[in-house]
Phi, psi and omega in degrees: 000131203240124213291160170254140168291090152299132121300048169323146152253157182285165181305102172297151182301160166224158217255158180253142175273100175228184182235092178228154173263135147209147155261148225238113190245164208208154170270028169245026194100155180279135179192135191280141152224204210228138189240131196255307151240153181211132183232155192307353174220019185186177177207127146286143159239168138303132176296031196279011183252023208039074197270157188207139186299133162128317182288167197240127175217195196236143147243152127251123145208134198083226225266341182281082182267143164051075160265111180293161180191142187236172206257106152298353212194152158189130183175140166075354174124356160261165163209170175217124163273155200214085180309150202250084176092003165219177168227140180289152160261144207272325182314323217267320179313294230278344164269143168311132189291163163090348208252119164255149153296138177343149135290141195289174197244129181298141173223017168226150193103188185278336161319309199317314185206065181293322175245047180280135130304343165291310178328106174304159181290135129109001182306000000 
């Protein structure tokens, strides 16, 4: 008995529809666009930077830096990245750069309420 071969394709990541800016560095130079969807391997953007399949760049975006990615695709004003060895975590592209989380805050001692407005003077 003889097995039949499908062309399954493997399981694509699944993607999120969002409107986030990243940058897109190149060895000709940088240039920010808007990322149209993004899944843990991958991204379509807007194309402004003339991107062409084949080619290779760094993204940033949010919390996400210098991701290598290579250009699958480019047709209609768009392209699709294809992240290189790694997965993104999608929350952390969905923050704004530059945005850290709280430092834990002290709560025991005299630290606790070092900036009190209440706090007498000479204590």
């Amino acid at each position: 008995m003889s097995e039949v071969a499908t062309d399954q394709p493997a399981e694509r990541s699944r993607r999120d529809s969002v409107i986030l800016n990243a940058r897109i560095e190149t060895p000709d130079g940088m240039v920010e666009c808007r990322v149209r969807n993004l899944s843990q391997t991958g991204a379509c953007i807007d194309n402004v930077g003339n991107l062409r399949a084949g080619d290779r760049v760094l993204v940033t975006m949010g919390m996400v830096h210098h991701v290598e990615a290579s250009v699958r695709w480019a047709n209609g004003g768009r392209a699709g990245l294809h992240f290189e060895g790694v997965e993104i975590d999608i929350a952390a592209a969905r923050r704004p750069r530059g945005t850290v989380s709280a430092a834990p805050r002290n709560v025991a001692g005299w630290l606790d309420n070092m900036y009190s407005p209440y706090r007498r003077g000479g204590d």
